[in-house]
C-alpha positions, 0 to 999 in steps of 0.5 A, spaced: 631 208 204 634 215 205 639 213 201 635 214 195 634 221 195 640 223 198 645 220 192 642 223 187 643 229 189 650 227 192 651 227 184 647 232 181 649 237 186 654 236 190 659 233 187 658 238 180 661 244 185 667 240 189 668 239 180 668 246 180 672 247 186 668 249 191 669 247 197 661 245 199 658 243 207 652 239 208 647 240 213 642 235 214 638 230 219 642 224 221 638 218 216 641 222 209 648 224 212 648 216 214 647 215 207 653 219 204 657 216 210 655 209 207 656 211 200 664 215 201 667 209 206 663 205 203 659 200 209 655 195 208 648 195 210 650 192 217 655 196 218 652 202 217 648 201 223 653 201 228 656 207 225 656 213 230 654 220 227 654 225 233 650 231 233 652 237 231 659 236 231 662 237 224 666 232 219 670 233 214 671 228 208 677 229 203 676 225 196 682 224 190 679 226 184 674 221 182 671 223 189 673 216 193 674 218 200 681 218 202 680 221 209 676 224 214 676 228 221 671 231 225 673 238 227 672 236 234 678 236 240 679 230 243 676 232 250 669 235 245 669 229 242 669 224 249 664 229 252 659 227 245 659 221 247 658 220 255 652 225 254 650 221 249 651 214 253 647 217 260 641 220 255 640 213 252 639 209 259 633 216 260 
């Protein structure tokens, strides 16, 4: 599973630089950022299933300080974000 590989370095890097202060972005394929999803809202394996991460649209999460997730958004207004998903509905039925 990606999650395997993407934890671990979830631990050893990314999170030693939100330690530090840092604010850190993560750009990956969408399997690895499903993972860090799962783990930080902290789904199940069926549910992370149904979870919808879109293209090229970026979230951001916020931690407390033993780096639970308390919040998060996606930078996108109202209007991008239901464009996302019709495009996304009309390229499925292709």
């Amino acid at each position: 599973m990606t999650i395997e590989r993407t934890l671990p370095y979830y631990f050893d890097q990314i999170v030693p630089d939100m330690i530090n202060g840092k604010q850190v972005i993560v750009v990956a394929h969408g399997n690895s950022l499903r993972g860090l999803v799962k783990h930080f809202k902290k789904h199940n394996d069926e549910d992370i299933v149904n979870v919808n991460i879109p293209t090229a649209i970026p979230q951001v999460f916020y931690f407390d300080k033993d780096f639970n997730c308390v919040d998060n958004k996606y930078l996108a207004t109202e209007e991008e974000f239901k464009d996302y998903v019709e495009t996304q509905s009309k390229n499925q039925k292709l």
